[in-house]
N, C-alpha and C positions, 0 to 999 in steps of 0.2 A: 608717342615716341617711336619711330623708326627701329625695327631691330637691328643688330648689328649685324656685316654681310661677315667679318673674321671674327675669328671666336679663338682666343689662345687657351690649348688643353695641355699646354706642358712646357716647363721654362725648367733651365739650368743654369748655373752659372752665373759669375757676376761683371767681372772684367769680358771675356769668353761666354758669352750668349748665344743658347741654345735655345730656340723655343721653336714648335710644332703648333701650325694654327690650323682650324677648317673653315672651309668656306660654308657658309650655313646654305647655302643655296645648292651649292653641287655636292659638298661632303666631301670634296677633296681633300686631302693634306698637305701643307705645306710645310718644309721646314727654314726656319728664319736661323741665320748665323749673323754675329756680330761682333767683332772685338775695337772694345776703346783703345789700346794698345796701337792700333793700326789707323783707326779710322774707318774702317771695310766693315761691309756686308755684302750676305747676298739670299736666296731664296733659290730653292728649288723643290717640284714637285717629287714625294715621296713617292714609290713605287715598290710594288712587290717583285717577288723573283722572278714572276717572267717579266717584266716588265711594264706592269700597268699600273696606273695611277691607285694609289693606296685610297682610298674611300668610306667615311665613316655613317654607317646609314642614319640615314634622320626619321625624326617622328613628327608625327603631327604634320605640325604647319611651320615645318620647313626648319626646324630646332635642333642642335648637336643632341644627342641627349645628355638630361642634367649630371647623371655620374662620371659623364665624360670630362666635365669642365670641372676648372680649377677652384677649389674652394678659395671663395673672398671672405673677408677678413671686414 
């Protein structure tokens, strides 16, 4: 089985969807917006204050690490 390339580490909301994904390859962060009220979304990369792409570092081979991701059920 293929690993997954997004990996969702943080969701909010239920109408108003908030969620923060990384790319298991670079460790980038993305943030995903969504409202069913509208029909819209959009995505953009997170960044720190000076302005560079926020980055979560990976382990191993190529993996979020596991306390970063959302417990399933």
């Amino acid at each position: 089985m293929a690993r997954e390339r997004f990996v969702e580490v943080y969701s909010q909301g239920v109408t108003n969807v908030r969620k923060v994904v990384v790319d298991t390859v670079t460790g980038v962060n993305y943030l995903l917006l969504s409202s069913n009220m509208t029909g819209g979304c959009g995505v953009s990369v997170l960044v720190d204050a000076d302005g560079k792409p926020l980055v979560t570092p990976l382990e191993g081979d190529d993996r979020v690490a596991f306390g970063q991701l959302l417990e399933r059920e």
